[in-house]
C-alpha positions, -999 to 999 in steps of 0.1 A, spaced: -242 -247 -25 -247 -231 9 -252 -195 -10 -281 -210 -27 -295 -228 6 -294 -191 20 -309 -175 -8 -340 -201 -5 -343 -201 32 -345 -161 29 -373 -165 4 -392 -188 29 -388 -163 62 -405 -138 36 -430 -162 32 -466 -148 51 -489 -175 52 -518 -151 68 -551 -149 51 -557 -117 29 -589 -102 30 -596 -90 -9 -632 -79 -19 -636 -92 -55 -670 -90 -80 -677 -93 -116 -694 -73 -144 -728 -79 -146 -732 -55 -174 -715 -20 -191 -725 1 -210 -726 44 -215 -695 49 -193 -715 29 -167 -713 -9 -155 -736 -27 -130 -713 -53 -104 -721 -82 -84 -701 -96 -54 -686 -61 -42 -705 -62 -8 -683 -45 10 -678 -12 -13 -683 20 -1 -701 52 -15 -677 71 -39 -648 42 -34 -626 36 -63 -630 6 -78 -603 -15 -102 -614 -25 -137 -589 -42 -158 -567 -26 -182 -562 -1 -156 -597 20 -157 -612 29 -126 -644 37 -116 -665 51 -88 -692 32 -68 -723 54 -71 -753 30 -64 -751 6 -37 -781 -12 -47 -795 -48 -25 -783 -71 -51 -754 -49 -76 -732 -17 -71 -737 8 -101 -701 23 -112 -697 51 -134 -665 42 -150 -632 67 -158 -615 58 -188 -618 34 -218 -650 17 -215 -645 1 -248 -620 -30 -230 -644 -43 -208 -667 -71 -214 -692 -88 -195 -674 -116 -169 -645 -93 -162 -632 -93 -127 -635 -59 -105 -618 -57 -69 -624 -26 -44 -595 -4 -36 -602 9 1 -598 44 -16 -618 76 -18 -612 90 -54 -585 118 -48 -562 141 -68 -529 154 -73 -532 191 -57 -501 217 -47 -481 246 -67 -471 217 -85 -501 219 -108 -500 257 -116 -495 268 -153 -505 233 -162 -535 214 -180 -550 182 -160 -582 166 -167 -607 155 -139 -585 132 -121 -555 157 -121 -536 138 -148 -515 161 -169 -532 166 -208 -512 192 -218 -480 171 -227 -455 190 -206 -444 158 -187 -455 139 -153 -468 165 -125 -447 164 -92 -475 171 -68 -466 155 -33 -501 156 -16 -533 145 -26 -564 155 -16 -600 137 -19 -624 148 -44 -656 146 -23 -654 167 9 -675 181 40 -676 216 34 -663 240 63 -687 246 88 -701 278 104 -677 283 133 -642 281 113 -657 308 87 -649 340 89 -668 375 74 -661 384 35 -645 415 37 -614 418 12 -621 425 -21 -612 404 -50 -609 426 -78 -624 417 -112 -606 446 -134 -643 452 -151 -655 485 -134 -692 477 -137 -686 448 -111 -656 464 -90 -677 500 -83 -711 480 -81 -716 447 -77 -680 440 -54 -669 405 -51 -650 395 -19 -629 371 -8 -647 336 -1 -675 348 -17 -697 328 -43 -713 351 -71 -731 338 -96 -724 345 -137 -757 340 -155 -769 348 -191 -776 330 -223 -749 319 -251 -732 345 -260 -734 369 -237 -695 373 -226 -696 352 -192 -667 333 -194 -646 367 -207 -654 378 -171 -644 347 -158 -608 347 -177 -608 385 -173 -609 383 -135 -580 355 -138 -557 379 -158 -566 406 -133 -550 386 -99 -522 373 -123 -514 415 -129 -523 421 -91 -501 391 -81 -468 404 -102 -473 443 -87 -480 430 -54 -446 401 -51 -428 428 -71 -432 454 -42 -421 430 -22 -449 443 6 -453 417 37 -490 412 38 -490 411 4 -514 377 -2 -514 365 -40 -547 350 -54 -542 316 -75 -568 304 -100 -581 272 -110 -602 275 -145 -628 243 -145 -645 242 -182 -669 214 -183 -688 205 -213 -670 228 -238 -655 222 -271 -617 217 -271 -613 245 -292 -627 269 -268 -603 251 -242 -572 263 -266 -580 294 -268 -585 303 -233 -553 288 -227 -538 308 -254 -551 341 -234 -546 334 -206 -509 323 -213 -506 355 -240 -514 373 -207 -486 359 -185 -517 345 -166 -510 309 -168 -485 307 -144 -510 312 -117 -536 294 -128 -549 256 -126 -568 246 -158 -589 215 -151 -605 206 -184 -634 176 -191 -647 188 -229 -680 178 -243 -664 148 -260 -652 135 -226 -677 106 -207 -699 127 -185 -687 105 -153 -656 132 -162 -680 161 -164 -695 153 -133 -661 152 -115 -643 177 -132 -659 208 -107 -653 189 -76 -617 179 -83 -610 219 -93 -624 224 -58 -602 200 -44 -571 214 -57 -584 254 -50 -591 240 -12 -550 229 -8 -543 266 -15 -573 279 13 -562 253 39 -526 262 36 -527 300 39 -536 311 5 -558 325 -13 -577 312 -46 -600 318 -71 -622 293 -90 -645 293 -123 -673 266 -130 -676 271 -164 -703 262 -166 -731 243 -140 -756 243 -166 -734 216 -185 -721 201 -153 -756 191 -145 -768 177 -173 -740 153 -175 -749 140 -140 -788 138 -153 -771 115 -178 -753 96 -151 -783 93 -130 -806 79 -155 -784 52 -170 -781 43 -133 -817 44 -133 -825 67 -105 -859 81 -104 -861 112 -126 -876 143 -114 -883 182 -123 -866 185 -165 -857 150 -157 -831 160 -137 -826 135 -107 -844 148 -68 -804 154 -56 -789 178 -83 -796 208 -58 -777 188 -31 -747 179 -63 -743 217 -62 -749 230 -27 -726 206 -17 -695 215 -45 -701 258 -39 -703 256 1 -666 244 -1 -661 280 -12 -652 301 17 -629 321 42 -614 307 67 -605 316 102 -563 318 105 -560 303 68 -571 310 32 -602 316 14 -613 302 -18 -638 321 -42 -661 308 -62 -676 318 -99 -701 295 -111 -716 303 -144 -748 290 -156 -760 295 -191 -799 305 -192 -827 297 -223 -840 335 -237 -832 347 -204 -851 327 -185 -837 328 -148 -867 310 -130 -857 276 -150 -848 248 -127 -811 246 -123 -805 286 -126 -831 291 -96 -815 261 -74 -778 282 -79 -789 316 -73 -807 305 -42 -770 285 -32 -749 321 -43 -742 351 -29 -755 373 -54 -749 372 -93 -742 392 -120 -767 389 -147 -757 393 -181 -781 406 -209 -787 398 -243 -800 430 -253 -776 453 -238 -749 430 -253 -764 435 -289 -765 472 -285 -730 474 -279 -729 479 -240 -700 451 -229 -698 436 -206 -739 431 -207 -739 436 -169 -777 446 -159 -779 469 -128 -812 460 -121 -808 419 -117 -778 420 -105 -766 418 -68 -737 410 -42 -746 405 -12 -715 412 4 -717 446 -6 -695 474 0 -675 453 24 -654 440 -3 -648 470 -14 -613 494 -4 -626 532 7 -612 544 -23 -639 531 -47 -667 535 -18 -657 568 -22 -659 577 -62 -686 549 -69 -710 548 -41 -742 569 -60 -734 549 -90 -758 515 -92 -786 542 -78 -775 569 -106 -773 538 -134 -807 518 -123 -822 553 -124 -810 563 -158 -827 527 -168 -862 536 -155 -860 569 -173 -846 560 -203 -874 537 -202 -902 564 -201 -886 592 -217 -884 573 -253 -924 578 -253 -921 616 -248 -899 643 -266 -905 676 -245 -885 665 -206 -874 690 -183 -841 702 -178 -837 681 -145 -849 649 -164 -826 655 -197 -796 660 -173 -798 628 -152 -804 609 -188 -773 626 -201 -751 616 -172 -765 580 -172 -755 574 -205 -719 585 -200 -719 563 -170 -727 535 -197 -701 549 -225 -678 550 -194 -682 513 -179 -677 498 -217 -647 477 -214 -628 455 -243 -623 417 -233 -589 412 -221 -583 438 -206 -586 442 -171 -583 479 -155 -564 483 -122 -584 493 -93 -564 528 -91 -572 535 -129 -608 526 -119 -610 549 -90 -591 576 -109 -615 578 -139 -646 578 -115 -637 603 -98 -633 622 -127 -669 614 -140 -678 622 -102 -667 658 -104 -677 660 -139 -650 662 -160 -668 642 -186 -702 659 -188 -689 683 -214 -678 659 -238 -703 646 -264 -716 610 -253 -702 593 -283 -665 608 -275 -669 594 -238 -653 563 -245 -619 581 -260 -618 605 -235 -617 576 -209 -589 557 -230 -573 591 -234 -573 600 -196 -560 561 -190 -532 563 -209 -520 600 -195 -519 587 -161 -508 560 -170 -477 575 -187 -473 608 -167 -491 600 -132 -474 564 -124 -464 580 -87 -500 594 -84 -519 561 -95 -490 541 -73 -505 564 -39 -543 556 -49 -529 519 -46 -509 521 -12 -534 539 8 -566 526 -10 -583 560 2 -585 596 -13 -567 620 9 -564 654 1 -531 652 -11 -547 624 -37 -577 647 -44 -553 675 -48 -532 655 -74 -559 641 -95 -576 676 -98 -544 690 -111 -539 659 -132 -577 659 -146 -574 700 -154 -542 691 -175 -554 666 -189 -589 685 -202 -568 710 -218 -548 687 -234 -579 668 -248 -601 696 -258 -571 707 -279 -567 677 -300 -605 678 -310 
C-alpha cells in the first residue's frame, strides 16, 4: 500500500501547475502547396510551423489579419478547421560528413533508401551571408578538368561563375565534370599524404529536373568513384515548388558546415532558371504583387542573397559556387539571366552553334569571362596558356572575315590554321576530366608547336595519343609538373625530350 502511496505522491511533485504559453491558429484555407492561417500572431518570418499529420510549413507572409504558409509535405491531409501551432524554429537541416555519398531532399531527409543519416549538427537554411571584412581574396584555383575553362576562363576558390546557355548545350556535364575532377584531385592529393593538402567536397542541388536525369547523374558520378565526396540535394519537377524553392538554400546550408569548419566545397545550382520560377509560383498563390515576366519585385534579392553565401574565408574554408541558368535562343539580356550575371563573378557561356558543329564543350571565348583571372590559376598553366583566349578570340574574328574571301596572306592563313588546332585541341569527351599536369603538358606542346604539322582533322588523336604516352611512360614527369606547379628547366627539359619521342613515334604509325 505504501509503494503505491509513493508512486502517486512522486507523480504529484512532477506535477507543474505553471501556465504554458503555446501560440495556436487554424486553417483558413489550402490549397497549391499553400495555406492561409488565422490566430498565429506571434509567428515569425521563415518560422516553422506544425500542421497535422506531421507536415510542416514555413511562414512566408505575415499579413494584418492571416500568415501565408507554403507547406512541405502532403498537402492532400489537410482540411479547412485544422489546428496549426508555431514551433519557435527557423527551418534548418541535417549538415556534416555525415551526408556525403548520400541523396536527401530539400529538408536533408535521406531519399535514397540507404537508412537514417547520422548528422549531429544542424544548421539553418536561411542565413546572413559573410560580410566584407571576414572575406578573403580568390586566389587558389579550383580545377574544372575541361581545358577551355582551366587555361582561360580559371575558376578559384570562393568564386561564383556563372554556367549559361540554352537546353542542350552540355552545362550540367561541366557541372558533374568539375565534381569528378576534385573527387580524382581529392584521392591523388590524401593518397600523397601531403600536409597542406585541402580536399574539395561537393554538394550537387538539381532543382526542377526529371528524376530520370537525377539517376543518371548519380549513376556517373558514383561510376566515377565521385559520390563519396559529394552531397546530392535533389527537389525534381514533380516535387511542390515550396521544395524547389528550398532545395538551393538548404545545399548552401550544408556546403557552409564544410567552409566554416576548415574545408573546402564546391556547389552546383542546377539550375536558377527553374528555381525561380517555382518561387514566381509561390509568390503568386500568396498573392504578392507580380512584376517584370510576372516574376515577384524580390527574385533578385531570392538570389543575391543564396550566391553571396558563396565565399572565402579568413582562417577557415571557402565554398564555390556554380549556378546554371538555362537561356531562350540565346537570349542573355532576359530577366533572370541578367539579374545572375550581374550577382556572378564572371560566366562561362555556352553556345548552341558551336555545340552543333561538334566543338564540346560549346564554351564561347568571346562571352565568356572570370573575373578572378589568372589568380586562380598555378604558374604552370599561366605559363603554357597565357596568349591563348587572345590567340582563340582572334581566330574567331578572322574566321569570321576570311569565309567571304579565298586569296589571304600567308600571315592570315597561318594564325587561322593555328586557331583551329587550338579548337581540335580543347574538344573534350563528357566524363572525362583532364588533370591539370596533362593540361599543361599538352599546351605546351601546341605552344612550341609540336602540333602545327599535323593535319587539323588528326589534332584530336594526336592529343589522345600524346595523353596516353605520358600517361604510360612519363608518370614521374607529369608527377613533377604537379609538385612544383611551375616549368623549370629541368621540366622544360623533360617534356621536350618526351614531345620529340613522342613525334617520332606518331608520325610512324600514320
Amino acid at each position: 500500500m505504501s509503494n503505491v502511496i509513493e508512486q502517486i505522491e512522486s507523480q504529484i511533485a512532477k506535477l507543474s501547475s505553471k501556465a504554458v504559453k503555446k501560440n495556436t491558429g487554424t486553417i483558413r484555407t489550402v490549397a497549391d502547396g499553400v495555406a492561409k492561417l488565422d490566430g498565429l500572431s506571434d509567428v515569425m518570418y521563415n518560422e516553422m510551423v506544425q500542421f497535422p499529420g506531421g507536415a510542416i510549413g514555413i511562414a512566408l507572409n505575415l499579413e494584418e489579419d492571416e500568415v501565408g504558409c507554403v507547406v512541405l509535405g502532403d498537402v492532400a491531409q489537410l482540411k479547412e478547421g485544422d489546428e496549426v501551432a508555431t514551433t519557435g524554429k527557423l527551418l534548418s537541416v541535417p549538415v556534416g560528413k555525415a551526408l556525403l555519398g548520400r541523396v536527401v531532399d530539400a529538408l536533408g531527409r535521406p531519399v535514397d533508401g540507404k537508412g537514417p543519416i547520422d548528422a549531429k549538427e544542424t544548421y539553418p537554411v536561411e542565413k546572413i551571408a559573410p560580410g566584407i571584412m571576414v572575406r578573403k581574396s580568390v586566389n587558389q584555383p579550383l580545377f574544372t578538368g575541361i581545358m577551355a575553362i582551366d587555361s582561360m576562363i580559371p575558376i578559384g576558390r570562393g568564386q561564383r561563375e556563372l554556367i549559361i546557355g540554352d537546353r542542350g548545350t552540355g552545362k550540367t556535364t561541366i557541372c558533374i565534370d568539375t565534381i569528378i575532377n576534385q573527387a580524382r584531385i581529392n584521392k591523388v592529393g590524401l593518397a600523397s599524404g601531403a600536409k597542406d593538402f585541402r580536399p574539395v567536397y561537393s554538394i550537387y542541388v538539381a532543382v526542377g529536373q526529371k528524376q530520370s536525369n537525377v539517376v543518371r547523374t548519380i549513376a556517373a558520378l558514383e561510376a566515377a568513384g565521385a559520390l563519396e565526396y559529394t552531397v546530392i540535394v535533389s527537389a525534381p519537377a514533380a516535387d511542390n515548388p515550396a521544395n524547389q524553392y528550398l532545395a538551393p538554400f538548404s545545399g548552401a546550408a550544408i556546403g557552409e558546415w564544410f567552409m566554416e569548419n576548415g574545408m573546402d566545397a564546391l556547389i552546383v545550382y542546377d539550375d536558377l532558371s527553374k528555381h525561380a520560377v517555382a518561387y514566381r509560383q509561390i509568390s503568386l498563390i500568396l498573392k504578392r504583387p507580380s512584376g517584370r515576366e510576372a516574376y515577384p519585385g524580390d527574385v533578385f534579392y531570392l538570389h543575391s542573397r543564396l550566391l553571396e553565401r558563396a565565399a572565402r574565408l579568413d582562417g577557415k574554408g571557402s565554398l564555390t559556387a556554380l549556378p546554371v541558368i538555362e537561356t531562350q535562343a540565346g537570349d542573355v539580356s532576359a530577366y533572370i539571366p541578367t539579374n545572375v550575371i550581374s550577382i556572378t563573378d564572371g560566366q562561362i557561356f555556352l553556345e548552341t552553334d558551336l555545340f552543333n558543329q561538334g566543338i564540346r564543350p560549346a564554351v564561347s571565348v568571346g562571352l565568356s569571362v572570370s573575373r578572378v583571372g589568372s589568380s586562380a590559376q598555378i604558374k604552370v598553366t599561366k605559363q603554357v596558356g597565357g596568349k591563348l583566349k587572345g590567340e582563340l578570340a582572334q581566330f574567331r574574328e578572322l574566321a569570321a572575315f576570311a569565309q567571304f574571301g579565298s586569296d589571304l596572306d600567308a600571315k592570315t592563313k597561318a594564325q587561322l590554321d593555328r586557331g583551329a588546332r587550338i579548337v581540335e585541341l580543347f574538344k573534350q569527351p563528357q566524363l572525362n576530366p583532364l588533370a591539370i599536369e596533362m593540361q599543361a603538358a599538352i599546351l605546351w606542346a601546341l605552344q612550341k608547336n609540336y602540333f602545327d604539322s599535323i593535319d587539323t582533322k588528326q589534332v584530336v588523336a594526336a592529343a589522345n595519343s600524346l595523353k596516353d604516352y605520358l600517361t604510360t611512360r612519363k608518370a614521374d614527369l607529369l608527377a613533377s609538373i604537379r609538385n612544383e606547379a611551375k616549368l623549370s628547366d629541368a621540366i622544360e627539359a623533360g617534356l621536350k625530350a618526351s614531345a620529340d619521342e613522342w613525334k617520332a613515334t606518331f608520325a610512324a604509325k600514320k
